[in-house]
N, C-alpha and C positions, 0 to 999 in steps of 0.2 A: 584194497581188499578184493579177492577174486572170488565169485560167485558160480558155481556150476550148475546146471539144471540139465545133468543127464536123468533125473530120478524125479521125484514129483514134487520133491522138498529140497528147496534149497539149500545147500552148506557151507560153510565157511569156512576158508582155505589159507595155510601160510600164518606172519605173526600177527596178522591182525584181527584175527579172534579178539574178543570183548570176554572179561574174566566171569565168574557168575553173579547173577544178581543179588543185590543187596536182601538182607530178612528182611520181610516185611513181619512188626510183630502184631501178633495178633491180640486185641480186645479183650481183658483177662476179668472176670466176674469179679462180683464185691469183693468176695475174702478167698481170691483166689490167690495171693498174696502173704506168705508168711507172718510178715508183720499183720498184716488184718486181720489174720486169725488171731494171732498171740492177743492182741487188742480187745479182740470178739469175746476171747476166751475172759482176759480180765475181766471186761465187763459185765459179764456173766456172772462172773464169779461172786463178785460184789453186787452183786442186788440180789444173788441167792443168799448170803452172807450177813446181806442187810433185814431181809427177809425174816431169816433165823434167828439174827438179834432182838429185833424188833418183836415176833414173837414168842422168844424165851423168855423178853423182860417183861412184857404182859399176863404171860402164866404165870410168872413167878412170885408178881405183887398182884395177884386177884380182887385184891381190896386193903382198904387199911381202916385200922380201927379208928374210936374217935380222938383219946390223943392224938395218934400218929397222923392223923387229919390237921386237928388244931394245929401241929409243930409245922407242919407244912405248909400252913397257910397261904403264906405269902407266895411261896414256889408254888404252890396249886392255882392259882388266881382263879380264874372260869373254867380253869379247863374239867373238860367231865373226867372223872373217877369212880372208883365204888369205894363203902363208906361200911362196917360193920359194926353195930352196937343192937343195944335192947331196947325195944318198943317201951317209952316210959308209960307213967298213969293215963295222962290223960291224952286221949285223941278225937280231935273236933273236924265234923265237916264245915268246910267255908266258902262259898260259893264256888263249888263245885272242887273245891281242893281237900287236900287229907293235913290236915297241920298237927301236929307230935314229938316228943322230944327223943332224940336217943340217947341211951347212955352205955359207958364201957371204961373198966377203971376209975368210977366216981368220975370222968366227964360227961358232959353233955355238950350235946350241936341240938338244935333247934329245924326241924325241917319241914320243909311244904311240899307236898305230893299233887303232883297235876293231872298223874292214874287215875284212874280206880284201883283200888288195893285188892290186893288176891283174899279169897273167902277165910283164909287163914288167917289172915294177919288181926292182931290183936294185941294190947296192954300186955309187956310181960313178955312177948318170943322176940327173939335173937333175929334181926334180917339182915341183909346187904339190899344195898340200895344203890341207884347207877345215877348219876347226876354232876353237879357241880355246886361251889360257893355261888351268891346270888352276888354280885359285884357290889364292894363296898363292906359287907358283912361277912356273918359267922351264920348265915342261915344258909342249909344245904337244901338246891333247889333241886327236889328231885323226879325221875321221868320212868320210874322203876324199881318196882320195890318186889323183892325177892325173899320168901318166908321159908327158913328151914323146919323141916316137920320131919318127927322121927316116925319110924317103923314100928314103935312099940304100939301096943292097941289097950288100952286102958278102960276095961269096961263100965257103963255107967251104974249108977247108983240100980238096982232091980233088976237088971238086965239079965235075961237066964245063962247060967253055965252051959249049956249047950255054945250059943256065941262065943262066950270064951273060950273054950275048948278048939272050936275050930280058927278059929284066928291064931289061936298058937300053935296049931301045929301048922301052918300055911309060912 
């Protein structure tokens, strides 16, 4: 190989030139990689998927009454659920709990309230309740008690027509 240094930079002369240098490849990010994104994407996908399932079957059984409680029993075990029936007769406090029965199509569950119950609730209205079976039992232990109350306003016995007039038109 003949080298000339007429100029300030050497060059190389004749066949024995060296051909070009190999690629050096360069360090390519997480998903800079097709397949990593396709991947990325799936993964994605499915936990948005999982996401949406998981939330649409929770809207969709808000609670179950108290048959549909009983038949499930077994499938339900501890796990928390909501529970719909009617505040029976009687309701006792018992160191520091709310004990009451509900019922809904001639069943009844049995339930112990560890709340305080909302100033509504009473013998007689419709709740949903957030809790679980107690392990072992039919008694539903619950952590939440939810009283539907209507809009209509029902005036008391002497009450003046003035009040009533204005609550119905509001």
């Amino acid at each position: 190989m003949a080298v000339t240094t007429d100029s300030s930079a050497p060059t190389v002369t004749g066949r024995e030139a060296v051909g070009p240098a190999p690629r050096v490849r360069v360090g390519r990010s997480l998903l800079a990689s097709r397949r990593r994104q396709v991947i990325a994407g799936l993964v994605i996908a499915l936990a948005i998927g999982f996401v949406v399932f998981e939330g649409l079957g929770n809207a969709l059984s808000y609670y179950q009454t108290v048959p549909q409680a009983l038949a499930a029993r077994q499938a339900l075990g501890v796990k928390p659920f909501r529970i719909m029936g009617t505040v029976g007769p009687s309701v006792k406090q018992v160191d520091n709990r709310t004990v009451f029965d509900i019922s809904y199509q001639g069943q009844t569950v049995s339930v112990v309230d560890s709340a305080d119950p909302p100033q509504l609730f009473k013998p007689g209205i419709p709740v949903v309740l957030e809790g679980h079976f107690a392990k072992g039992s039919d008694v539903f232990d619950s952590d939440l008690i939810m009283v539907k109350h209507s809009a209509n306003y029902v005036p008391a016995k002497g009450e003046p027509a003035s009040v009533t007039a204005q609550t119905a038109g509001s």
